[in-house]
N, C-alpha and C positions, 0 to 999 in steps of 0.2 A: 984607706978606703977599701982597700983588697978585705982587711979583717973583715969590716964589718959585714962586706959579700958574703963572706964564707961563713959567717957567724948566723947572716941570716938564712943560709943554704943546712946549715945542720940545725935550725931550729925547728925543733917538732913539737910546741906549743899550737895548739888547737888543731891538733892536725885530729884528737880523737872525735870531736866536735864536728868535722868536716865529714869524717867514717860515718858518725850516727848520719851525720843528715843526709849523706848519701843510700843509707840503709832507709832511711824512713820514706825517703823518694823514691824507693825500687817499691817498699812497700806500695806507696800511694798507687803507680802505676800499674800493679797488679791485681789491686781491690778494683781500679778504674776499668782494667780487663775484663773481670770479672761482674761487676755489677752491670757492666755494657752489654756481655752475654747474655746474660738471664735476664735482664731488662728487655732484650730483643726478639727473648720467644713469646709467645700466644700469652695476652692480657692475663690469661685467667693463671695461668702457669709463672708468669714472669715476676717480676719484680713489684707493679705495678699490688697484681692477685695478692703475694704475698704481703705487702702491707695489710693491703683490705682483709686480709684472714685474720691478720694479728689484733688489728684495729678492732673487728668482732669479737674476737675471744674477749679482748680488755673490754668493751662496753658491755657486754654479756657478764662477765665477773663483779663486774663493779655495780652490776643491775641500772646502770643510765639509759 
């Protein structure tokens, strides 16, 4: 019983797996910071503006 303790205390099988998705969750919570921000200032400035600009340009290019 002891072995297999120990065997499963030095097992680093998916531990890189565990790295990424802790990396990809810091990530997530920093984009979430950030788009919270900029979401938060003045319509025309915010998040909100910045679609609507984009969404212009594209319909404007594509002549719809």
């Amino acid at each position: 019983m002891l072995q297999k303790v120990m065997k499963f205390i030095r097992d680093e099988e998916g531990a890189t797996a565990v790295e990424y998705g802790l990396i990809i969750g810091l990530i997530a919570v920093g984009l979430v910071a950030i788009l919270t921000a900029i979401g938060g200032a003045t319509d025309a400035a915010g998040l909100r503006g910045l679609f609507s600009r984009v969404s212009t340009a594209v319909t404007t290019a594509l002549g719809t």
